[in-house]
Every structure is written in C-alpha cells, then in structure tokens.
C-alpha positions in Angstrom: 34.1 59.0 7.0 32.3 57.7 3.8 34.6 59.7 2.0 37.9 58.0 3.4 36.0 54.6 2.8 35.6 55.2 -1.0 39.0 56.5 -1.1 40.8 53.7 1.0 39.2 51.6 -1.8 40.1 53.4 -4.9 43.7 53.8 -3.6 44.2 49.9 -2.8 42.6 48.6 -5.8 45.0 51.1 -8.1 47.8 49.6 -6.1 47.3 46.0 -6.5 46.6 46.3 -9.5 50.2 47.4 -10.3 51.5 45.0 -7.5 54.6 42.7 -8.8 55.1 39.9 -6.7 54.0 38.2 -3.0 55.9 39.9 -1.4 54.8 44.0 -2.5 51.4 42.3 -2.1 52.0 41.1 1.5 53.0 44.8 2.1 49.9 46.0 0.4 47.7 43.6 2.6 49.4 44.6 5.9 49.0 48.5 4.9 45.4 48.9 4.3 43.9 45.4 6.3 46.5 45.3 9.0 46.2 46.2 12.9 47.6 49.4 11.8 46.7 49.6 8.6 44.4 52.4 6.9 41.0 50.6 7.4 41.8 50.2 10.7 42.6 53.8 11.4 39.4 55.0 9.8 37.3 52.7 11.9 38.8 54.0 15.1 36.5 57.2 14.3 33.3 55.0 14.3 32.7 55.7 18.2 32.3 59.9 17.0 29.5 58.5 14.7 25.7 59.1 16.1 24.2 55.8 17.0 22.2 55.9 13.4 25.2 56.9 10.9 27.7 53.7 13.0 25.3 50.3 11.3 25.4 52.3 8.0 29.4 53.2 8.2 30.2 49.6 9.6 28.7 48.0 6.4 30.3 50.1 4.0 33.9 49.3 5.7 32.8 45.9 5.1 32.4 46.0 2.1 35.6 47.9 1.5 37.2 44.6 3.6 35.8 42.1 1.4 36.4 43.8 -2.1 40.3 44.2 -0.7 40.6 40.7 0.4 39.0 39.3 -2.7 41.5 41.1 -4.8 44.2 40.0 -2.8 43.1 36.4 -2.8 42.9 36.6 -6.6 46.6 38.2 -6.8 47.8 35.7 -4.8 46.9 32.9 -6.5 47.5 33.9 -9.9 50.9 34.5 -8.2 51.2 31.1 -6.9 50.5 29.4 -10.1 52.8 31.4 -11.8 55.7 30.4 -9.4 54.4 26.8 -9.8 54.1 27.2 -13.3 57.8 28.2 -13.7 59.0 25.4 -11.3 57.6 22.8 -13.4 59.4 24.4 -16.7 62.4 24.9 -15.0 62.0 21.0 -13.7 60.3 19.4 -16.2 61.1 15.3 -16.7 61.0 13.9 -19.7 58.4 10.7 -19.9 59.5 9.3 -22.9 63.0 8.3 -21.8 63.4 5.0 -20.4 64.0 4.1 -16.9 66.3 3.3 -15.0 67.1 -0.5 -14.3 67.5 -1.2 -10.5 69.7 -3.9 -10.2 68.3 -6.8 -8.4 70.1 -9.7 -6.5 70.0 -13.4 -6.4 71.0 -15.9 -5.0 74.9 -17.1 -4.2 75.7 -20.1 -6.5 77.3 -21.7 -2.8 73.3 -20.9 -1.7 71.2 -23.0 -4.7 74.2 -25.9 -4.2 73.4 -26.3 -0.2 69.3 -25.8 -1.5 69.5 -28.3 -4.0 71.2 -30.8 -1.4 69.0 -30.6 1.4 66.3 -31.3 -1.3 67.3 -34.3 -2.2 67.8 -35.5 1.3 64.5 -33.9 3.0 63.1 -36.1 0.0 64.8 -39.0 1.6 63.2 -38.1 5.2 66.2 -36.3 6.8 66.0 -33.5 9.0 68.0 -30.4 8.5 70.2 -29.9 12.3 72.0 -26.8 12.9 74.6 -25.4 15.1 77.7 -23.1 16.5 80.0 -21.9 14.8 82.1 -20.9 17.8 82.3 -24.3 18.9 83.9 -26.6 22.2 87.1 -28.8 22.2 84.7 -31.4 23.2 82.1 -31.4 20.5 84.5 -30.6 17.8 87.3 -33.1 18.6 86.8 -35.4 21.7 83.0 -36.3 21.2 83.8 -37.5 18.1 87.1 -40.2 18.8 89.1 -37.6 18.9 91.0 -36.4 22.3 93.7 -34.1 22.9 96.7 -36.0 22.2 94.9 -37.8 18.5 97.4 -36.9 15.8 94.9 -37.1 13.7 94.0 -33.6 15.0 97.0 -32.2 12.7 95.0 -32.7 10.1 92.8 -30.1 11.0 94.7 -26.9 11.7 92.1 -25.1 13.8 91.0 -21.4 14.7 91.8 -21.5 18.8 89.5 -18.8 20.7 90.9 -19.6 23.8 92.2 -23.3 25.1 88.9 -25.0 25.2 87.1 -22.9 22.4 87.4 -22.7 18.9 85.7 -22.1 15.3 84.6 -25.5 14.3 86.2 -27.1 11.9 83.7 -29.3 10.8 79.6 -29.7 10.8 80.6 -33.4 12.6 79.3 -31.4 16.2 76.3 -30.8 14.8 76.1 -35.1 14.8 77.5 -34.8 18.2 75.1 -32.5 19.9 71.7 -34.0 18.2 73.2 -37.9 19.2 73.1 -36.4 22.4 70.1 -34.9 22.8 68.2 -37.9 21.8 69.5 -39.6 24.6 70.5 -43.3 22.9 67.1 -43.2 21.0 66.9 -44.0 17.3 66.3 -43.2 14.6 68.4 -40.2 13.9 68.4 -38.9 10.2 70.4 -35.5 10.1 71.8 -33.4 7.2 74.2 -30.5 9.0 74.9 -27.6 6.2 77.1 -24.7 8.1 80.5 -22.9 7.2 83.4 -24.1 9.1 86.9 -22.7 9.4 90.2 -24.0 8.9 94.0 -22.4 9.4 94.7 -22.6 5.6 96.5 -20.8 2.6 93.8 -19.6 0.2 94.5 -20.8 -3.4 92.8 -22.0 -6.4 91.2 -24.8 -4.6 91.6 -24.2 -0.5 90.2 -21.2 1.8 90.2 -20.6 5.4 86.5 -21.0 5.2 84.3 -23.1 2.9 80.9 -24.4 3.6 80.6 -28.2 4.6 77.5 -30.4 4.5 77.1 -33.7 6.7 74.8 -36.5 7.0 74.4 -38.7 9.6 72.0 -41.8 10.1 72.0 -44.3 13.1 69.4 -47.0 13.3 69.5 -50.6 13.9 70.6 -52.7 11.2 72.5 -49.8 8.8 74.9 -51.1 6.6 77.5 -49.9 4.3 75.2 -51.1 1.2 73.0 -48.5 3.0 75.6 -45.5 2.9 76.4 -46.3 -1.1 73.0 -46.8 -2.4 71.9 -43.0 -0.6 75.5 -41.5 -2.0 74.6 -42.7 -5.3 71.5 -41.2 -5.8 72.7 -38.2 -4.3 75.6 -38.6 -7.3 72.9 -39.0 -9.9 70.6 -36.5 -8.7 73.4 -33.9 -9.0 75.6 -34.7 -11.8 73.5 -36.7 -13.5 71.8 -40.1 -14.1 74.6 -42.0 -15.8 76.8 -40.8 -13.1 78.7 -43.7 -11.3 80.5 -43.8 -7.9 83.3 -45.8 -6.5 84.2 -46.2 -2.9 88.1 -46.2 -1.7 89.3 -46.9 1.5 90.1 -44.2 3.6 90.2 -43.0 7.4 88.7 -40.6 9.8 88.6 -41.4 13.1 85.4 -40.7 13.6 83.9 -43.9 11.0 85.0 -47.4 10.6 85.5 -48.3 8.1 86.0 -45.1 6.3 85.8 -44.1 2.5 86.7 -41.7 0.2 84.1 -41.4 -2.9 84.3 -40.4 -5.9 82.0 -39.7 -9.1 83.0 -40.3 -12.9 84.3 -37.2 -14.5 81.2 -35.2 -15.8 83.5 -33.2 -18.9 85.0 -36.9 -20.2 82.5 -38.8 -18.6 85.2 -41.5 -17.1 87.3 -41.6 -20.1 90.3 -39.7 -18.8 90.8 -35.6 -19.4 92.6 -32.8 -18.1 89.9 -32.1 -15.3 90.2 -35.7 -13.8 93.8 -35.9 -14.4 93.3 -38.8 -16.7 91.9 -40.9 -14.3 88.2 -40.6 -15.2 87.0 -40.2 -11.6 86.7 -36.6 -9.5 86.5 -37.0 -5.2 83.4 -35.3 -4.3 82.9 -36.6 -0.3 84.4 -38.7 2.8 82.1 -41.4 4.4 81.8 -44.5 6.7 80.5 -46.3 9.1 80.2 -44.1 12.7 82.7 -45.8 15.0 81.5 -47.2 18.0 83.3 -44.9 20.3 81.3 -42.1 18.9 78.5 -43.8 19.2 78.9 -44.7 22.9 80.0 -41.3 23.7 77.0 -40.1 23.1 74.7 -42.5 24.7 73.7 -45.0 22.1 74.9 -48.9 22.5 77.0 -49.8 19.6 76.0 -53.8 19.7 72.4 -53.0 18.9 72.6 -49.7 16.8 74.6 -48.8 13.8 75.5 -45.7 11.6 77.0 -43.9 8.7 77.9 -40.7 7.7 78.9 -39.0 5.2 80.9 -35.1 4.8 80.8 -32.7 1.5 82.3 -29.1 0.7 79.8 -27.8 -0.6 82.4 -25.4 -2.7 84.0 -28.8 -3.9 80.7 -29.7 -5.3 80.1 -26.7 -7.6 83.2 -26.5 -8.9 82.6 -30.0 -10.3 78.9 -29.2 -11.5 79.2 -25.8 -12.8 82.9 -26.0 -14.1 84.4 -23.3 -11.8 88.7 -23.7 -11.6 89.1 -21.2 -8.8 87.2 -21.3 -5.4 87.9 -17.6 -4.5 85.4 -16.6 -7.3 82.7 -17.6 -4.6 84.3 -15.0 -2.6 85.3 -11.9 -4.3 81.9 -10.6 -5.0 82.5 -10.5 -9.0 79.4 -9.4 -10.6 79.8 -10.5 -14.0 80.9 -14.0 -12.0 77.7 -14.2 -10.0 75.2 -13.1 -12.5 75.7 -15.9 -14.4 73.9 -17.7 -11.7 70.4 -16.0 -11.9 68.2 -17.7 -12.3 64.9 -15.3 -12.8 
C-alpha cells in the first residue's frame, strides 16, 4: 500500500505539472482526490491493514492529500491571475484621457422670472396662495362678477371639461378661494403664480398655455395710490430703477376701476423704437380696484374694506426683460436657447 501511496504522488505531481488550464486541472483534482478518485480507492484497502500498519498508512495518505492539494491550490491561482491578468490587457482604460462631461440642467428662464417675482413681493409681506388647475365655473367666472350670460366671458375662450368644469383660465380663483376661506377677515396679501389655459392659436406672442401671476390685497383703507406705488417698484425692481409706469384705463369685470400698465421701453428707454412701436411704452400687466361684487361674494363688506389687484404673464414679462421675440422658445425645449439661461 505504501507503494501505491508514493506512486499516486509521483504520477499526480508529473501531471500537474504539465496541466494547461482550470479545467484539465479540475479533471486532475477529481481523478486522484475525488469520491472515486485514486487516493480514494487505495484507502479502501486500509481495513486489510493490521491494527499497527492502519495510523502509519493513514498519515502517509495524508500527506499525499496535502502535497496534492497544495499543488493544485498553487495551479489554480497562478491560473486565476493569469486569466485576470489578460482581462485587464484586453480591457485596459486609458487614465490620461479626459472625461466625459455630464450635462447638467438648470433652471427654465419662465422658473427664475416667477422666483424673482415672488421675491420681491414676499419682501413686501405677501403670501404665496396656490390652487387647481382643473377648476369650477364658479370660481373661475361667477365668484369673480362674472355669471353665465357676462359677455365679457368671450374674452376668455376656455378649456370646457364638462358643463360646470374647466381648466382655469386665470390665477383670479386662487383670490376667490383664499377671500373665502378667511371668511370676511382682513388683511389678505396674496401673490397666485400657476399656468392657466386658454383656447388660442399659438404664434409668436400667444399659446394655449402661459404662466400667469396675480396679486391681490384687501384691507381697510386701500387706495389706487396704493396699487401704483407696489406696481412701480415691482417695475423698477425688474427692469430697472429709471423704469417709469403709466396707468390707462381699462376693464375687467372683476376691478373698478380697472387699468392697463405699462413700463417705458427698456431697448430706447421711452424714446420710440421698433420694440415699442414708437410709442416708448411696452404693457407689462392689468390692475384695479377689486369690485365690490367680488368682494361681497365672498364674504367681506365692501363699505368698510377695499382692494386691488393686479394680473401678469409671466411669459410677457421675459420677453421684455430678456429680449426674447417668440414665446414658443420657452416651449420647444431648445438647448442652445435654454442654456443661455444658466446661471452656475
């Protein structure tokens, strides 16, 4: 049995020592250290051993075991890192180049306008009030002075869900639905941004959606003189400090009196130019006095409390302050049109 030992060995070391890859070596392992490999036959004759000759026998195949193994754990390794080795030649990346640049966002110019605004008028102590965009008949038209059968509704050529329901076509609900949760108590200071929607044919200066931005204050004692000292440092604050307004008469039927306002051309700087068609004055926003309808409708009494508001497009506003002709540029999702507009 000894003899068999010292051959087993001889015979597996001179094979793995010719062995080519993992897998001849897996075969090698399996045929001398497997269930039925050759070790394993030789130690089935241990029980014909006398009880002196099976310790002495039993250590040798040992040692046959753990010379084996070693050598196979050595082949295998040097295998492994030779496989590894070629993987990394074959995959090798090159340091030095430079990296790709991941493109990062930021904001939409329509986003820093409607930041800048509510700024400026959190600065003045107004809230910012929020709402649907799928909005009622009632809160769109009738709580504000307009019912069913206004004409004034023509003016707005509106998005119908069904007869009662409809995408709003102003932030004016917004006013609604706050006047009306504070139950006739004052004061209210709101600034409403949202989009709105509007049956319209897109151009160069209308879309079927735009964002709007409205402002509403009601307390006792609020006067026009109120309304056109707040728009004009608005005016100043966003177009600059030798900006001037002008007020022109004007209706909604939800303020009365109403006016339209408008800025001093920022390109000729009220001179007269192709932007302000000679005039030297741009319209930036609607405004008046809330009309005591509205005002009543919603719970407040109109002989001891007054209000203005005031409505912006908020699309309207950057075109003036950043120059931009064409209002679906804030739409088509041009790059090289919104890049312009990072700021990091």
């Amino acid at each position: 049995m000894q003899e068999k030992l010292v051959e087993l060995k001889e015979a597996a070391l001179a094979s793995l020592s010719d062995v080519k890859d993992l897998a001849e070596l897996n075969d090698l392992r399996v045929k001398y250290l497997g269930k039925r490999g050759a070790l394993t036959e030789i130690m089935k004759g241990m029980g014909k051993l006398s009880p002196e000759e099976r310790p002495v026998m039993g250590q040798q195949a040992n040692e046959v075991r753990a010379v084996i193994e070693s050598l196979l754990k050595e082949k295998t390794e040097a295998f492994e890192q030779a496989i590894l080795q070629e993987k990394l030649e074959s995959q090798r990346i090159d340091v030095t180049l430079p990296g790709r640049v991941v493109a990062r966002g930021a904001k939409h110019p329509l986003t820093l306008i409607v930041e800048q605004i509510e700024d400026l008028f959190i600065g003045l102590g107004f809230e910012i009030a929020e709402g649907p965009e799928v909005e009622t008949d009632y809160y769109n038209f009738e709580a504000l002075n307009l019912p069913k059968d206004h004409p004034a509704r023509d003016m707005q050529d509106s998005f119908y869900i069904t007869e009662d329901i409809l995408m709003r076509t102003h932030t004016s609900p917004n006013q609604a639905r706050v006047m009306e949760a504070k139950q006739g108590e004052a004061p209210v200071k709101i600034l409403c941004p949202g989009r709105v929607y509007r049956r319209d044919d897109d151009d160069a200066t209308h879309s079927h959606v735009f964002t709007q931005i409205e402002g509403l204050v009601i307390d006792e004692n609020i006067r026009m003189s109120d309304l056109k000292g707040i728009l004009l440092f608005f005016a100043q604050e966003m177009f600059g400090s030798d900006v001037e307004i002008r007020l022109r008469p004007s209706f909604f039927p939800f303020t009365e009196p109403s006016a339209e306002v408008d800025v001093t051309c920022a390109v000729c700087h009220g001179t007269g130019c192709r932007v302000c068609k000679d005039t030297g004055w741009l319209e930036i926003l609607g405004s008046g006095m809330v009309h005591p309808k509205v005002l009543e409708m919603s719970g407040y009494d109109s002989e001891k409390y007054t209000g203005f508001a005031f409505g912006m497009g908020v699309e309207r506003i950057a075109m003036l302050k950043y120059g931009i002709e064409d209002i679906r540029h804030f739409y088509n999702n041009d790059l090289r049109f919104l890049k312009q507009f990072n700021r990091r």
